[in-house]
PDB file with one MODEL, atoms N, CA, C and O in Angstrom:
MODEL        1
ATOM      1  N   UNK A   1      57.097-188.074 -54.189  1.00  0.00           N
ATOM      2  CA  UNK A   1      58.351-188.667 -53.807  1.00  0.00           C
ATOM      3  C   UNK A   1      59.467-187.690 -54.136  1.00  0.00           C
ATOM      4  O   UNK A   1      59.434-187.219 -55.273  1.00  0.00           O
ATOM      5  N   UNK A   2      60.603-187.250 -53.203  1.00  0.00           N
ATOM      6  CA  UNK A   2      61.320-186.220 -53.497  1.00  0.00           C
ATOM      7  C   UNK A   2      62.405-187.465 -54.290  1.00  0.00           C
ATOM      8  O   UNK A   2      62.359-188.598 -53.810  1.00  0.00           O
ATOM      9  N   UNK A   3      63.140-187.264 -55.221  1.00  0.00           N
ATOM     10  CA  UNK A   3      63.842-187.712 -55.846  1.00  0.00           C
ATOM     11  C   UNK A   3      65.053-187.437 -56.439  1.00  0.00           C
ATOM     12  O   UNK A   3      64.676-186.385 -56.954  1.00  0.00           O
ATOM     13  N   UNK A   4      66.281-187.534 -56.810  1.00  0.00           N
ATOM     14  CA  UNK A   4      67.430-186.773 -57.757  1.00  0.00           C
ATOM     15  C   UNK A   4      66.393-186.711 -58.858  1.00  0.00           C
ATOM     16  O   UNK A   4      65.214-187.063 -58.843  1.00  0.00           O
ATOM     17  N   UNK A   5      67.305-186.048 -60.045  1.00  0.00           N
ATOM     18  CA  UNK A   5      66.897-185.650 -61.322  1.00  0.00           C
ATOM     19  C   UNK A   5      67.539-186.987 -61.928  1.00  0.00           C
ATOM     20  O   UNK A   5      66.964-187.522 -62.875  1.00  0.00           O
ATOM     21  N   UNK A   6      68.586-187.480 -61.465  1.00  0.00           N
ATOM     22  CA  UNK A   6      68.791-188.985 -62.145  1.00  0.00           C
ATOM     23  C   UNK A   6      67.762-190.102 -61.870  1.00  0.00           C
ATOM     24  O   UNK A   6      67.516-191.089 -62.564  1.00  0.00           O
ATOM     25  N   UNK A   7      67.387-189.838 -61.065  1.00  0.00           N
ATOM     26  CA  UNK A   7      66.337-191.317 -60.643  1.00  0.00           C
ATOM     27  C   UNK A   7      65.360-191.477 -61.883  1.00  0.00           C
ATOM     28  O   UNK A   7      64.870-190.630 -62.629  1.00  0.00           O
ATOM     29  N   UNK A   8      65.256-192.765 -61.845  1.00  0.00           N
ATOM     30  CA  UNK A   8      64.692-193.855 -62.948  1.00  0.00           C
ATOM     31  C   UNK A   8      63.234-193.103 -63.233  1.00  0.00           C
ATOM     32  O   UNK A   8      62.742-192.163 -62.609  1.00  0.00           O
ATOM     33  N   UNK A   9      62.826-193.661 -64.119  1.00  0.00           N
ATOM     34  CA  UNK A   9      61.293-193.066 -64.062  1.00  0.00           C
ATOM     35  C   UNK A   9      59.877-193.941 -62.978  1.00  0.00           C
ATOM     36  O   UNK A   9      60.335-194.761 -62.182  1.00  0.00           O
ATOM     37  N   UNK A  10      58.820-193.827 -62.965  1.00  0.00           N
ATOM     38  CA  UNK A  10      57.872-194.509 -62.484  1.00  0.00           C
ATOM     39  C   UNK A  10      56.986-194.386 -63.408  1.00  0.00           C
ATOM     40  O   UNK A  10      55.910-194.170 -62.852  1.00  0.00           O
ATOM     41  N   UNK A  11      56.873-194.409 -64.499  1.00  0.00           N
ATOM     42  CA  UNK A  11      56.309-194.175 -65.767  1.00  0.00           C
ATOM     43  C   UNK A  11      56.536-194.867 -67.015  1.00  0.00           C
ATOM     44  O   UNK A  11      57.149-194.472 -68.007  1.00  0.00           O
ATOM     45  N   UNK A  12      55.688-196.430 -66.718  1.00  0.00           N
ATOM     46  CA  UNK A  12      55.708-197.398 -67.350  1.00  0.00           C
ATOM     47  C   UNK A  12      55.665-197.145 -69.067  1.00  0.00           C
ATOM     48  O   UNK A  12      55.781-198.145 -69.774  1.00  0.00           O
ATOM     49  N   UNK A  13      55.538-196.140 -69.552  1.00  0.00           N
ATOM     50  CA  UNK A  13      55.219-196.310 -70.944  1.00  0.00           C
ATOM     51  C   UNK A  13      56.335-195.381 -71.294  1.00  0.00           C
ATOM     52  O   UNK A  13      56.371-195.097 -72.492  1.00  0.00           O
ATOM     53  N   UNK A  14      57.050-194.959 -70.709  1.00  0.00           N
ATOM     54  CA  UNK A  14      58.694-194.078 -71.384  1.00  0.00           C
ATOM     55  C   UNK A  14      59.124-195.475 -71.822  1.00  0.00           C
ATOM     56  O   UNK A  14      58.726-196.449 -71.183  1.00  0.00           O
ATOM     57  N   UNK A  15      59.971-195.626 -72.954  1.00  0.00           N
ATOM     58  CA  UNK A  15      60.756-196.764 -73.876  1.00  0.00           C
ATOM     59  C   UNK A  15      62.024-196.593 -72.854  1.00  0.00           C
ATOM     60  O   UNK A  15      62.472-195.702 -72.132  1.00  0.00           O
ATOM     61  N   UNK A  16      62.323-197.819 -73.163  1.00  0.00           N
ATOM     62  CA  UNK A  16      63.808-198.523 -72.381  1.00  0.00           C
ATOM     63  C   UNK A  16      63.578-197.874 -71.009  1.00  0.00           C
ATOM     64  O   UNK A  16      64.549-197.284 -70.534  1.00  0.00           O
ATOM     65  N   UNK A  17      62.623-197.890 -70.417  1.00  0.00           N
ATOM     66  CA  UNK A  17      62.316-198.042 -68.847  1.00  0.00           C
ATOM     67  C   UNK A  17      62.819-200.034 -68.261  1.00  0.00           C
ATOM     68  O   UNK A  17      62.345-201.059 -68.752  1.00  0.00           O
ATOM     69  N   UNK A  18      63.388-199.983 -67.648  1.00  0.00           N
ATOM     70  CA  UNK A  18      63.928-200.768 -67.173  1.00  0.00           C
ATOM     71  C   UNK A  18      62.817-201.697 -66.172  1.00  0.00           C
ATOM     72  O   UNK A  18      61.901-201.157 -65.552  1.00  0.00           O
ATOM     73  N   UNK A  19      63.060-203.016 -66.151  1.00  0.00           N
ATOM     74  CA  UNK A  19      62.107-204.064 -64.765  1.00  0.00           C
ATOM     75  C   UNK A  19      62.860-204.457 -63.762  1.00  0.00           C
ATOM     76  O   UNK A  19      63.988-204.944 -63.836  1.00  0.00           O
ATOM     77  N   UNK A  20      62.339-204.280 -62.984  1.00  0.00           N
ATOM     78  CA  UNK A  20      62.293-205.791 -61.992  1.00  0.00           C
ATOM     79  C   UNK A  20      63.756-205.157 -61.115  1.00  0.00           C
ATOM     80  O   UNK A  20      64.760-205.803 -60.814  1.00  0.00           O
ATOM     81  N   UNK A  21      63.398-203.312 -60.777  1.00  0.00           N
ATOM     82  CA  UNK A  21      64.352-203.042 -60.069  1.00  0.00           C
ATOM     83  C   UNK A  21      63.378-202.398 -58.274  1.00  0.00           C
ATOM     84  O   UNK A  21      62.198-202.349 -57.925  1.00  0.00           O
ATOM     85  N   UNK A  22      64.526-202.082 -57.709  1.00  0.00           N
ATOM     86  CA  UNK A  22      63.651-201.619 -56.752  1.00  0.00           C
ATOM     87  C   UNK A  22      64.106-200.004 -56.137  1.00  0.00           C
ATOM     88  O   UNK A  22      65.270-199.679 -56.369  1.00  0.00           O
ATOM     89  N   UNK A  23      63.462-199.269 -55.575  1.00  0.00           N
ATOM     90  CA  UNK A  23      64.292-197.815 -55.325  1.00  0.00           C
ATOM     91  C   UNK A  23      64.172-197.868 -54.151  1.00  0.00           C
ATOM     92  O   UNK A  23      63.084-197.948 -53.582  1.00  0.00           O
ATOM     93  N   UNK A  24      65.644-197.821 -53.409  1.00  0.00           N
ATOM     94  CA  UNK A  24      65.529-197.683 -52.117  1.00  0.00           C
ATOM     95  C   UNK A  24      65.313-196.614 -51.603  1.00  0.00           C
ATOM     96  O   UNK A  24      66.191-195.852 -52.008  1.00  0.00           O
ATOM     97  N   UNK A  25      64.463-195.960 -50.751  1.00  0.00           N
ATOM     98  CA  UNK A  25      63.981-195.108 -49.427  1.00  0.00           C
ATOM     99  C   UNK A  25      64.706-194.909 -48.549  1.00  0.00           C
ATOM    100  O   UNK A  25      64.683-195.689 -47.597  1.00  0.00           O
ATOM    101  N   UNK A  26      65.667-193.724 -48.553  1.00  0.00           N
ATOM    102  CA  UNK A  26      66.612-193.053 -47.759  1.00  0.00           C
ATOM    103  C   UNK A  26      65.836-193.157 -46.261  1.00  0.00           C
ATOM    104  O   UNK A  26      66.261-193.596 -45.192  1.00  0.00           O
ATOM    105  N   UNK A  27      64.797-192.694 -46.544  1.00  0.00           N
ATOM    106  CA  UNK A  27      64.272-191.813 -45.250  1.00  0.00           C
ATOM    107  C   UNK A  27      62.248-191.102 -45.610  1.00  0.00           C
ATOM    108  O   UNK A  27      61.752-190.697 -46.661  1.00  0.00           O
ATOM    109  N   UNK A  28      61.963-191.170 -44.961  1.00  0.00           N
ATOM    110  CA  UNK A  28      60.719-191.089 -45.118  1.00  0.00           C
ATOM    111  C   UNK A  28      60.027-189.394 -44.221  1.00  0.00           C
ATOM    112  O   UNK A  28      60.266-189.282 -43.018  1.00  0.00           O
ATOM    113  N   UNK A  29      59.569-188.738 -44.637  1.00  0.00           N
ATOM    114  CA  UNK A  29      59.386-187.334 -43.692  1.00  0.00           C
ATOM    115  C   UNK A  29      57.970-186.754 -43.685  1.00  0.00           C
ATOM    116  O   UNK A  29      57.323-187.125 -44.665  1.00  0.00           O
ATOM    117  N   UNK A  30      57.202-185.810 -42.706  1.00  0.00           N
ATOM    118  CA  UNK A  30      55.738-185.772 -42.558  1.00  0.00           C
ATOM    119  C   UNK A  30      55.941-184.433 -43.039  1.00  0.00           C
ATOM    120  O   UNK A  30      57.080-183.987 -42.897  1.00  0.00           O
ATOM    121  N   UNK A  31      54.905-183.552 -43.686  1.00  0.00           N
ATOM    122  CA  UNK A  31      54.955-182.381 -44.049  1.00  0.00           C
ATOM    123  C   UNK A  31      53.442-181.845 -43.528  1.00  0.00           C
ATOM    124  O   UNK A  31      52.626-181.323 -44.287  1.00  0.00           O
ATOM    125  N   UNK A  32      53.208-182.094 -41.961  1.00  0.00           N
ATOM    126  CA  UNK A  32      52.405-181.691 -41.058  1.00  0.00           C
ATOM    127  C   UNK A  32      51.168-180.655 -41.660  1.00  0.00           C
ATOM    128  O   UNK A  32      49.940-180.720 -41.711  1.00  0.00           O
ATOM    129  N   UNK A  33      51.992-179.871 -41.995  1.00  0.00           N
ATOM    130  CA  UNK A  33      50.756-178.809 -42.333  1.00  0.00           C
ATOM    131  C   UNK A  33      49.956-179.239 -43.739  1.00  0.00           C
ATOM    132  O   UNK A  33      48.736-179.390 -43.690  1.00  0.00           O
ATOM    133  N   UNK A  34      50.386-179.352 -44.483  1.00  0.00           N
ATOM    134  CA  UNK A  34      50.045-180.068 -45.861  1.00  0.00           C
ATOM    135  C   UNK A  34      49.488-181.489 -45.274  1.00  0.00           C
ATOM    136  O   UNK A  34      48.442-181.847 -45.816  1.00  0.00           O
ATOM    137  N   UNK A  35      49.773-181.978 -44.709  1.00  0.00           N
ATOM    138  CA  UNK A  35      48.921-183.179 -44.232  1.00  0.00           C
ATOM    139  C   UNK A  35      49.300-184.789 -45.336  1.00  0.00           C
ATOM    140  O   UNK A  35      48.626-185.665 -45.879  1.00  0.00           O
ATOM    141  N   UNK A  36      50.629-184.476 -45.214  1.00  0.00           N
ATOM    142  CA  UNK A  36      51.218-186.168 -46.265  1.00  0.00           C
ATOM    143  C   UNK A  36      52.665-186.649 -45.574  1.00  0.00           C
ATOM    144  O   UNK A  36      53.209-186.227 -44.554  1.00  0.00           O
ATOM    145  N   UNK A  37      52.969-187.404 -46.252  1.00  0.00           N
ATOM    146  CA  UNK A  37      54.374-187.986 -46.001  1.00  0.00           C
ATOM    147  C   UNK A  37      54.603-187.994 -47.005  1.00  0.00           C
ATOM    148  O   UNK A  37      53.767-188.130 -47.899  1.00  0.00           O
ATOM    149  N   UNK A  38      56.408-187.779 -47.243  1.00  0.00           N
ATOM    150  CA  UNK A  38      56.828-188.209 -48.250  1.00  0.00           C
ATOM    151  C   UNK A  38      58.223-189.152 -48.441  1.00  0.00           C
ATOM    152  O   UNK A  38      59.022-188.800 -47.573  1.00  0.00           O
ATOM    153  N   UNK A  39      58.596-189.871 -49.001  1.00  0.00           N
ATOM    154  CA  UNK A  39      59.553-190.917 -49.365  1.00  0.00           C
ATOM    155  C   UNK A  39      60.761-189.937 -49.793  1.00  0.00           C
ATOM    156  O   UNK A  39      60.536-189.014 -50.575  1.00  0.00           O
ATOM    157  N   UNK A  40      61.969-190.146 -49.296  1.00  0.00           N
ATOM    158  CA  UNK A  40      63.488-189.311 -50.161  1.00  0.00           C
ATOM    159  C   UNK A  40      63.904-190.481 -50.335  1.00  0.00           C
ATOM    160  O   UNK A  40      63.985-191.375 -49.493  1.00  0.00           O
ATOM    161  N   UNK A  41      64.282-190.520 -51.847  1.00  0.00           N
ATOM    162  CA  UNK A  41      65.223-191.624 -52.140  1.00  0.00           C
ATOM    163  C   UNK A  41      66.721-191.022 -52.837  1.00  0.00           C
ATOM    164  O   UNK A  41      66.744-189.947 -53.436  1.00  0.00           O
ATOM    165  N   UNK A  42      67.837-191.810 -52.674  1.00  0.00           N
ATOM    166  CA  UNK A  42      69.041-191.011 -53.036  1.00  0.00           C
ATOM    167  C   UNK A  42      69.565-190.118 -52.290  1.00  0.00           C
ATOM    168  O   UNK A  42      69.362-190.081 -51.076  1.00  0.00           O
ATOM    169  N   UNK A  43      70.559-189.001 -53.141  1.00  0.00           N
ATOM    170  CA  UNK A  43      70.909-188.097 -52.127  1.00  0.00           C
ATOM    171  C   UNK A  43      70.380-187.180 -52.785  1.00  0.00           C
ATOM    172  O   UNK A  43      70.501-187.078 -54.006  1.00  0.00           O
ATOM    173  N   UNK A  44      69.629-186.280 -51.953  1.00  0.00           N
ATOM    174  CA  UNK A  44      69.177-185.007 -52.476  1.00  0.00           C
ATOM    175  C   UNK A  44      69.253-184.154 -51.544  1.00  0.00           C
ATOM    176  O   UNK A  44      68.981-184.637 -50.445  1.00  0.00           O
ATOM    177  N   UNK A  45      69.604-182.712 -51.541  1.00  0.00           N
ATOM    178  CA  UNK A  45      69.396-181.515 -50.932  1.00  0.00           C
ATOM    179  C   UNK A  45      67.668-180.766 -50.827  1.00  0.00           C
ATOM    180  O   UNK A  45      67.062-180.227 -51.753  1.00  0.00           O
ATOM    181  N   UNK A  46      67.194-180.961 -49.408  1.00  0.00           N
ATOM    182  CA  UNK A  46      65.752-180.358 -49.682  1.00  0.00           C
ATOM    183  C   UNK A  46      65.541-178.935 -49.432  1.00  0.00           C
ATOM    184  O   UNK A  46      66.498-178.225 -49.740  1.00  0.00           O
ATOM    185  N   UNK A  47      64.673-178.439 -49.022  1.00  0.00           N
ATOM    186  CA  UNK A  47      64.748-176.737 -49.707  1.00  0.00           C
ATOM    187  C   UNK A  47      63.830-177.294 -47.683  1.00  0.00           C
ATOM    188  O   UNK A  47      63.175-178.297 -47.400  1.00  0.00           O
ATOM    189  N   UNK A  48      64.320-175.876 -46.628  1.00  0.00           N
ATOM    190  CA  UNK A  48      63.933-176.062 -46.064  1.00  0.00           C
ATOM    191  C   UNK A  48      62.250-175.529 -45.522  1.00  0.00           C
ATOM    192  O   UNK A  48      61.810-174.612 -46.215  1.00  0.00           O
ATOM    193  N   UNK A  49      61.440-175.947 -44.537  1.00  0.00           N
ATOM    194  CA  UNK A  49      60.335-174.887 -44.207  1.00  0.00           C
ATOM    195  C   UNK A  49      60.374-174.148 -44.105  1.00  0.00           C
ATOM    196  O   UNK A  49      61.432-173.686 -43.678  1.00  0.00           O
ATOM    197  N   UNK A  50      59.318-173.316 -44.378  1.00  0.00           N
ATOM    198  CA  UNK A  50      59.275-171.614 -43.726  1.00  0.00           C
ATOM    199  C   UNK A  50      58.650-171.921 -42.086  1.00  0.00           C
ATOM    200  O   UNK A  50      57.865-172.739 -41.607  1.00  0.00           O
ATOM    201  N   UNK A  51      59.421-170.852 -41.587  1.00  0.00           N
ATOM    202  CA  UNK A  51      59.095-170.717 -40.035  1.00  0.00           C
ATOM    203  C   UNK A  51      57.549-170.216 -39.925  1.00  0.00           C
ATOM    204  O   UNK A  51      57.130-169.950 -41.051  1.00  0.00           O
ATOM    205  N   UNK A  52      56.427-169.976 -38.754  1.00  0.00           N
ATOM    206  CA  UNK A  52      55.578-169.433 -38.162  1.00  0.00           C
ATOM    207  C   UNK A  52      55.037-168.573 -38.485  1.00  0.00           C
ATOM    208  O   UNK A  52      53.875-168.268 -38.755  1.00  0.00           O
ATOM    209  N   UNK A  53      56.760-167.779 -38.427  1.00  0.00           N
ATOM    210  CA  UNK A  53      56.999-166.080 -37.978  1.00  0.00           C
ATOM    211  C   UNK A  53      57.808-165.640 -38.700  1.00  0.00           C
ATOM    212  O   UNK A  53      58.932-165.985 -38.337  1.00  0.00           O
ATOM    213  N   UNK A  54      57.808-164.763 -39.953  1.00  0.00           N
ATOM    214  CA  UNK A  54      58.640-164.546 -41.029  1.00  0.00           C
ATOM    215  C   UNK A  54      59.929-163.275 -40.210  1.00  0.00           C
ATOM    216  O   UNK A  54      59.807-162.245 -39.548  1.00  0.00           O
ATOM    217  N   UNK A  55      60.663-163.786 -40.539  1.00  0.00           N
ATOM    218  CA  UNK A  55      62.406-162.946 -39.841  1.00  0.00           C
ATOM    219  C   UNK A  55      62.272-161.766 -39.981  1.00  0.00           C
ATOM    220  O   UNK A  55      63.153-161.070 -39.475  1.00  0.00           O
ATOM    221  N   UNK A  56      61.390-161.225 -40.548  1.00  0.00           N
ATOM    222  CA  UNK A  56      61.215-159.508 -41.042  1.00  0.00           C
ATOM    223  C   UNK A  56      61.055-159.083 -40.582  1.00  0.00           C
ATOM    224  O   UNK A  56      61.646-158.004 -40.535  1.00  0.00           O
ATOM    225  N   UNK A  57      59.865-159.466 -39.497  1.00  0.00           N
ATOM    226  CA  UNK A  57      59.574-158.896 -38.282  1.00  0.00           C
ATOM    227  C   UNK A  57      60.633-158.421 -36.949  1.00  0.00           C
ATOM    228  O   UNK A  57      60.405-157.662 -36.007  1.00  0.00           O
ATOM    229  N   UNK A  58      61.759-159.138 -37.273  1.00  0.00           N
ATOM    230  CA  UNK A  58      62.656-158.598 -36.241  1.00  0.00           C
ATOM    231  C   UNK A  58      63.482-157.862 -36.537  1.00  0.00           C
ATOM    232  O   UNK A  58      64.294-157.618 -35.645  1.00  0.00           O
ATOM    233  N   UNK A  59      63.674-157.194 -37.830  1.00  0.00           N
ATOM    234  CA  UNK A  59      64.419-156.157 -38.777  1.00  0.00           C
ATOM    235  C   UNK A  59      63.888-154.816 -38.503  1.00  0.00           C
ATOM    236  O   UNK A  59      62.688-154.544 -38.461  1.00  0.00           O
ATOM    237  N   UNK A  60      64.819-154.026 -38.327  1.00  0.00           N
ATOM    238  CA  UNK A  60      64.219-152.510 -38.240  1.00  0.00           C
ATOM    239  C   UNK A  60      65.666-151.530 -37.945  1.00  0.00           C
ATOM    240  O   UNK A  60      66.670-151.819 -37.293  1.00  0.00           O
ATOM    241  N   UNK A  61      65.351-150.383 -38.637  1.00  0.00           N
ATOM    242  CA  UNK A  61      66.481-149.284 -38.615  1.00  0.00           C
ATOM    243  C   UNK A  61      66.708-148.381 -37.501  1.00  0.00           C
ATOM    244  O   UNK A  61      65.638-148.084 -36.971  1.00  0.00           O
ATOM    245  N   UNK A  62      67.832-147.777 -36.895  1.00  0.00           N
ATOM    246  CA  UNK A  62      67.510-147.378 -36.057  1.00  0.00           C
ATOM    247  C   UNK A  62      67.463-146.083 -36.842  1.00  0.00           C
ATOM    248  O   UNK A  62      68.340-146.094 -37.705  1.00  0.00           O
ATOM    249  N   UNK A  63      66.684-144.879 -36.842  1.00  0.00           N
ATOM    250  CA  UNK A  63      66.729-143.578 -37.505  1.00  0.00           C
ATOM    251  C   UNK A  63      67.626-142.519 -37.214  1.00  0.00           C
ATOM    252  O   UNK A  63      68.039-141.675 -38.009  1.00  0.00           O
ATOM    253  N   UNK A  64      67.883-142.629 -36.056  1.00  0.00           N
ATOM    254  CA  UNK A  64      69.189-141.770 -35.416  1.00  0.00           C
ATOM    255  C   UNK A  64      70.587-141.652 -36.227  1.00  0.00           C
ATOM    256  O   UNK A  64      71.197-140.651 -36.603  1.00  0.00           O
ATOM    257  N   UNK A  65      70.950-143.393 -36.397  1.00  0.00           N
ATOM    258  CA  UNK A  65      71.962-143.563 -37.025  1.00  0.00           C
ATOM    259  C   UNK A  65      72.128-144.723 -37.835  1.00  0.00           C
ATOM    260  O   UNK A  65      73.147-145.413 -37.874  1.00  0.00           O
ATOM    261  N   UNK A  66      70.646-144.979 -38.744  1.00  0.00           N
ATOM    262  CA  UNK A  66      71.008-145.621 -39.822  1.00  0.00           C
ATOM    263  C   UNK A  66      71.244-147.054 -39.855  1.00  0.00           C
ATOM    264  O   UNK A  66      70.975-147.773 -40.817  1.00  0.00           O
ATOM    265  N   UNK A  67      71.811-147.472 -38.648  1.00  0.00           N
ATOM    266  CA  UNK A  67      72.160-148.742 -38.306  1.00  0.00           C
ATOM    267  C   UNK A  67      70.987-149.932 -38.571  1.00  0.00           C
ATOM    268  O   UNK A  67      69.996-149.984 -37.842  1.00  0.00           O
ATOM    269  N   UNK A  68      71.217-150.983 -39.804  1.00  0.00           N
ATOM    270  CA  UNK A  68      69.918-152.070 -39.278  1.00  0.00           C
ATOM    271  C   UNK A  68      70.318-152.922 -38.132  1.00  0.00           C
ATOM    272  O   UNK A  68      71.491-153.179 -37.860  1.00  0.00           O
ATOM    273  N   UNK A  69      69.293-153.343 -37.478  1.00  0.00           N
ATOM    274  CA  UNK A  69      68.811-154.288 -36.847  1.00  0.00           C
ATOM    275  C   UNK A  69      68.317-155.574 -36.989  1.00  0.00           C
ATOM    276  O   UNK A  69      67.262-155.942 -37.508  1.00  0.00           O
ATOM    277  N   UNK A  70      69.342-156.317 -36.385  1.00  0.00           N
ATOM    278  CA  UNK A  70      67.841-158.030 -36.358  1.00  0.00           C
ATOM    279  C   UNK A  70      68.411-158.712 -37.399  1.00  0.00           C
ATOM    280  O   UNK A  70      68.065-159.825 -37.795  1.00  0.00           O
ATOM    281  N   UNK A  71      69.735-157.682 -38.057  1.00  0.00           N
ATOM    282  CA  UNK A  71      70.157-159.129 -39.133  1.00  0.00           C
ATOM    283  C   UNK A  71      71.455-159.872 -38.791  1.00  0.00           C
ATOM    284  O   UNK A  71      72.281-159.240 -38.133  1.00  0.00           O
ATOM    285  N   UNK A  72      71.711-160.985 -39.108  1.00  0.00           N
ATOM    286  CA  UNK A  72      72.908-161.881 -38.227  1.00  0.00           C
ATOM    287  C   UNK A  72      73.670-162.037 -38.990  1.00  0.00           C
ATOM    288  O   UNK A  72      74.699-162.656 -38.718  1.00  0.00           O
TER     289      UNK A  72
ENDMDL
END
């Protein structure tokens, strides 16, 4: 479950864990290749996928004059 660092615990035996609450589910997302779903609750910033095709591949110098290429 992606979560804030504030969110409650799910770990019944931490002391002064709180009952009888519920955590609402922002949004729910598939992580295809890994083969799961996962639950976002709150607001959180997620770290995004890596592409296919790593960007490096379109980087290159020209030797003449030094100039890179392929970066935006």
């Amino acid at each position: 479950m992606a979560k804030t660092h504030l969110s409650l615990s799910h770990d019944p035996e931490l002391k002064g864990r709180p009952s009888g609450f519920r955590i609402p589910i922002r949004s729910v997302r598939a992580s295809v290749g890994a083969g799961f779903l996962y639950p976002i609750t709150g607001s959180i910033r997620l770290m995004p996928g890596l592409p296919t095709r790593p960007a490096y591949y379109d980087i290159d110098i020209e030797l003449s004059t030094g100039r890179i290429i392929g970066l935006s």
